[in-house]
N, C-alpha and C positions, 0 to 999 in steps of 0.2 A: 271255455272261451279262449282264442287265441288271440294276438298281441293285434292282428287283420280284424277283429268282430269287437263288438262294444252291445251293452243294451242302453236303452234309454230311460231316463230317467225326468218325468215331469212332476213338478211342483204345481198347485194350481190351486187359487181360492176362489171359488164360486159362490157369488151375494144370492142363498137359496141354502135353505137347511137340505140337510142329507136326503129325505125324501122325494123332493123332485128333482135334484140333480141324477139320483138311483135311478127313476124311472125314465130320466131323457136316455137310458141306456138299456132300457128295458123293456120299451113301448115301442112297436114297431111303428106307427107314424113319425113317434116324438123321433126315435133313432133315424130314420128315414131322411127328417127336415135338417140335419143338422150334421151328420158323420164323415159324408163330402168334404176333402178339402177343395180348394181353387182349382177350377177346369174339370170339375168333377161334380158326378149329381149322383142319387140313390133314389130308383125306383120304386116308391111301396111297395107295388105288388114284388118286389124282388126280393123285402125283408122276410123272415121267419125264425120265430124266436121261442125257444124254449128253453126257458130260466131256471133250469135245476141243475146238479149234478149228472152228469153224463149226456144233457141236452145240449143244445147248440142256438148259435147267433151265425144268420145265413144272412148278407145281402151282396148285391153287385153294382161294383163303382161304375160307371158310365162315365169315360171323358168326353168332352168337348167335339174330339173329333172321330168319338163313337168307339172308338179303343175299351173294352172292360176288362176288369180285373173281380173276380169272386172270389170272396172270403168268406170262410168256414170254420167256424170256431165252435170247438167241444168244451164246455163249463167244465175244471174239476175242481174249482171251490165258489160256490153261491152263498153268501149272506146276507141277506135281505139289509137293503138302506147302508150296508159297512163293503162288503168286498164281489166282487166278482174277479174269476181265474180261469186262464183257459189257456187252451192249445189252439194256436191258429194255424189253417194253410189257405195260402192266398194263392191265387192261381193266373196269369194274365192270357190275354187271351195270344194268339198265336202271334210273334212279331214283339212281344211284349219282355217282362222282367223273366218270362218264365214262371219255376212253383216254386214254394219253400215254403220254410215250418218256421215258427217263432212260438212267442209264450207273448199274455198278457195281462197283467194282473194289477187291478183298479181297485184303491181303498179309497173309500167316502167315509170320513173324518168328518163328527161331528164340531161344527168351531161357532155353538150355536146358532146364530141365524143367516152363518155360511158354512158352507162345506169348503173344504179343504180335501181337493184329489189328489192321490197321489199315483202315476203311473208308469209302470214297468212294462216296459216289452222291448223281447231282442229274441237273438242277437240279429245285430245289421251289422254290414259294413259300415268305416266311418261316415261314408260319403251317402249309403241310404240313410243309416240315422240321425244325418240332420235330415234329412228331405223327408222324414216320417215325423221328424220333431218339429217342423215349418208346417208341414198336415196338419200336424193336431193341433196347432195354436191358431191357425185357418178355422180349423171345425171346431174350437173353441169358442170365438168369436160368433158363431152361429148359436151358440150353446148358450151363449152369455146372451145374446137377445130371445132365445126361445124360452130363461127359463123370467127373463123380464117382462114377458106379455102375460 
């Protein structure tokens, strides 16, 4: 990492034992309703997901003004209800960020009858990873009512 790139690093407690917050990341509808930050949607039929080692987490953001960007991410560490890890490349569509490689790697912390996430993914530049760290606390906020219903 050079002194230009930072990863990011989120803190997160979720009122929801480690099991269903696992699976809003794991479910392809549940992942679908919720992964969208602001000005952005995910089409089911766009998610697919397989939850192993050497499997993948496939969907495509849709903005607002129709602009996508797909994300392709290879699992290389699954642990059911504790960690998921992977290698992502996102790709925007033409006009867009362009493509790049990142890492992301999600620990579900049991804190009894809350989970406690903790999330890694980089590298960004400074200026993408807040705009990825304002994302996730966006698609948090979806997360935090989906896993309340």
């Amino acid at each position: 990492m050079t002194d230009s790139t930072m990863d990011l690093l989120i803190e997160r407690v979720f009122d929801a034992p480690p099991e269903p917050v696992y699976r809003a990341f794991t479910g392809e509808d549940q992942l679908a309703s919720w992964i969208a930050p602001a000005g952005f949607s995910v089409p089911k039929d766009s998610v697919d997901l397989d939850v192993s080692v050497g499997g993948h987490q496939r969907y495509i953001l849709v903005g607002d003004d129709r602009s996508t960007t797909s994300v392709d991410m290879t699992y290389t560490a699954v642990l059911e209800n504790e960690l998921l890890a992977g290698e992502e490349r996102v790709a925007a569509a033409p006009g867009g960020h362009g493509e790049f490689m990142r890492t992301l790697r999600l620990e579900f912390q049991d804190a009894g009858e809350q989970t406690r996430l903790v999330l890694r993914q980089g590298p960004f530049t400074r200026e993408a990873g807040n705009e990825a760290h304002a994302n996730w606390e966006n698609a948090f906020a979806k997360l935090d009512t989906l896993l309340s219903e």
